[in-house]
C-alpha positions as CSV (number, residue, x, y, z in Angstrom):
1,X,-9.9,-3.7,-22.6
2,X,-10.1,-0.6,-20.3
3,X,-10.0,-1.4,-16.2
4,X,-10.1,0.6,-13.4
5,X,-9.6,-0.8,-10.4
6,X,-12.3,-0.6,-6.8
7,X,-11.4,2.5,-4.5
8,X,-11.9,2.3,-1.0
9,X,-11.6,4.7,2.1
10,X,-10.2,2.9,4.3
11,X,-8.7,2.8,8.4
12,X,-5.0,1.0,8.8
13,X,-5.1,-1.7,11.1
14,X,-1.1,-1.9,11.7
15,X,0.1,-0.9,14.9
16,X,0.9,-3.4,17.8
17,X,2.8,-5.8,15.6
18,X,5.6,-7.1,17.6
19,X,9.1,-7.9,15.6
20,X,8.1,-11.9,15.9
21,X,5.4,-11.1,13.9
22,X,6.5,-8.7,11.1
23,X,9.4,-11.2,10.3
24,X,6.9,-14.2,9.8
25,X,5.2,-11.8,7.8
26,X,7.7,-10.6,5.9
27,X,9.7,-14.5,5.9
28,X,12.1,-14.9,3.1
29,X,12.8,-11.4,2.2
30,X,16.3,-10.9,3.1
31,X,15.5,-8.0,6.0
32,X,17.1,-7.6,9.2
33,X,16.0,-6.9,12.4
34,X,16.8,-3.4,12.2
35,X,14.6,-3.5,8.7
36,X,12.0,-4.9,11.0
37,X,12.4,-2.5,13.8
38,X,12.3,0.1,10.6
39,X,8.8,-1.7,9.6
40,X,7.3,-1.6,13.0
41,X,7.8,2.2,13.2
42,X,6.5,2.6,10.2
43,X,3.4,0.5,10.9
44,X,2.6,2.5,14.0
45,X,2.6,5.7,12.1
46,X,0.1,4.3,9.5
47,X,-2.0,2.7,12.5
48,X,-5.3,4.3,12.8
49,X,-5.1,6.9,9.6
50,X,-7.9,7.0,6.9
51,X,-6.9,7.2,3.4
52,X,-7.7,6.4,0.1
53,X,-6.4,2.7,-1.6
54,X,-7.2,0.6,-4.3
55,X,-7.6,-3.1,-5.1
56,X,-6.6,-4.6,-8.7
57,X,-7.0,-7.2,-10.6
58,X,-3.6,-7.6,-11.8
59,X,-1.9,-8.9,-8.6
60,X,-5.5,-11.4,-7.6
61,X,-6.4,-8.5,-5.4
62,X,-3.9,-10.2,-2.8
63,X,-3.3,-6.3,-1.5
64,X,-4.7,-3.1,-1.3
65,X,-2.8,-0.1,-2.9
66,X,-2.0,3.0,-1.4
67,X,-4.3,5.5,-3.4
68,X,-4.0,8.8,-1.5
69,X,-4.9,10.8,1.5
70,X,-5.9,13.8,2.8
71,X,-3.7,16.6,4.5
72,X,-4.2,15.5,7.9
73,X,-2.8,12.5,7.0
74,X,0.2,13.7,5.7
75,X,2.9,13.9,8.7
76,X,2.1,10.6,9.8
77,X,2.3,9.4,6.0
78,X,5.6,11.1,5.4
79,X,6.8,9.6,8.5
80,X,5.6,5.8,8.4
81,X,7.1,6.7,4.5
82,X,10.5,7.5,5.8
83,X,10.6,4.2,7.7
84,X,9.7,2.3,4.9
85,X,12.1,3.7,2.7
86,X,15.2,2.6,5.1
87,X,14.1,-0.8,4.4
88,X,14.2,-0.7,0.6
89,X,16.7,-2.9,-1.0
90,X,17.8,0.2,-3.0
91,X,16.8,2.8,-0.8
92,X,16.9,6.9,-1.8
93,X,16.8,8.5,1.4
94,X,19.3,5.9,3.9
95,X,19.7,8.0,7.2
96,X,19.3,11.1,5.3
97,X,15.8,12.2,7.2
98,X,15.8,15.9,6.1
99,X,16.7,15.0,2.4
100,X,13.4,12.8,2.6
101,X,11.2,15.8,4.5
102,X,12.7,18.6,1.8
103,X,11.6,16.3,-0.9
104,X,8.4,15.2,0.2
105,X,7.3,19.0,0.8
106,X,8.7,19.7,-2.3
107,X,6.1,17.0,-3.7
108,X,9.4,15.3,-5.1
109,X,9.5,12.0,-3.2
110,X,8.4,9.4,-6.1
111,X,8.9,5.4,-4.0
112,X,9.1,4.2,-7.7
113,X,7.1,1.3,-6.8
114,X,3.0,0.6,-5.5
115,X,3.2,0.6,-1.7
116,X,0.6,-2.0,-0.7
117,X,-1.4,-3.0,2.8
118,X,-2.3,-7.1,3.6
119,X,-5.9,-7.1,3.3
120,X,-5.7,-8.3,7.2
121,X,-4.4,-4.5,7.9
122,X,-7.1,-2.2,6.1
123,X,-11.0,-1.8,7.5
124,X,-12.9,-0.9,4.6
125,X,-15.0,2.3,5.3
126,X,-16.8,3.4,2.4
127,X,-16.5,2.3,-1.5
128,X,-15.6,5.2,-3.4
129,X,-15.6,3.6,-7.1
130,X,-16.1,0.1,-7.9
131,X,-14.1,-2.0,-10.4
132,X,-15.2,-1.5,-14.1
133,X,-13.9,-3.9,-16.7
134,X,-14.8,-2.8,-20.4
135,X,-14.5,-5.8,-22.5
136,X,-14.3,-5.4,-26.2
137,X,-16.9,-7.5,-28.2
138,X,-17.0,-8.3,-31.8
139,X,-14.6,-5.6,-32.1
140,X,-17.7,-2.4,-31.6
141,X,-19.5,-2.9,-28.7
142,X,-18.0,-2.3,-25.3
143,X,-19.8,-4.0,-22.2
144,X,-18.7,-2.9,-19.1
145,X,-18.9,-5.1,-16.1
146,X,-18.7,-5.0,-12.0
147,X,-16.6,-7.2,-11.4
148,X,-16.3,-8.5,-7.9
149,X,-12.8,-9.0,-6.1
150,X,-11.7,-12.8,-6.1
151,X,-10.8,-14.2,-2.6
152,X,-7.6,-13.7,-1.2
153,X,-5.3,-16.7,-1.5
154,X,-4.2,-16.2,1.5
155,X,-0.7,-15.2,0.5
156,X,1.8,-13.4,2.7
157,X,2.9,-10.3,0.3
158,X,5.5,-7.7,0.5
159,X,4.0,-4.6,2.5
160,X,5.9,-2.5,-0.6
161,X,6.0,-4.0,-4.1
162,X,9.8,-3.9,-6.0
């Protein structure tokens, strides 16, 4: 079977979260306030920016998947980044802001992970591809299909998948 998931352009709807509500969002995970302070900062930076993301089957489309963006967005990206990356339970770049700014100009940041939005947080703008599942039949034909995204479960997520 060959899949490729629906890619959107879409606006992030994360800024004005208070602490209270980051930690029920993120319940259960271990973090501490300062990981939460580290969230918020990161979720204003995101707040407002158009990029490119991507919903999959895999994970129930619970999430959408950062995809990309374009240079305007990239400050703001490598700065909600860096805030994200202090809260990692392995993190590459602890305190070490110009390490993570030489790298990510250097194009060598890798987060060696998805980094996902709650469906809550994204306003979808325009579908650039949808889904397309090619299902093998009889073992010649291939049929491909739409397929439509399931509806959420309503599950609180991780905002970054380990």
């Amino acid at each position: 079977m060959s899949y490729t998931p629906k890619v959107i352009k879409g606006r992030i709807k994360t800024g004005g979260k208070t602490i209270a509500e980051i930690r029920e969002q993120n319940k259960g995970q271990g973090l501490t306030y300062r990981d939460f302070e580290n969230i918020q900062k990161a979720y204003e930076q995101f707040d407002g920016l158009v990029i490119y993301l991507s919903i999959w089957d895999y994970d129930n489309y619970s999430s959408y998947h950062l995809h990309g963006w374009d240079n305007e967005a990239d400050e703001r990206m490598m700065t909600g980044m860096y805030y994200a990356e202090q809260t990692h339970p392995q993190p590459q770049y602890k305190n070490r802001l110009e390490e993570f700014v030489a790298d990510w100009k250097a194009k060598e940041y890798d987060p060696g992970c998805a980094f996902c939005f709650e469906l809550s947080d994204v306003e979808e703008l325009e579908i650039l591809h949808e889904e397309v599942k090619e299902v093998q039949q009889d073992g010649k034909e291939k049929e491909k299909e739409k397929a439509q995204p399931k509806p959420s479960r309503n599950r609180k997520k991780k905002n970054r998948k380990h």
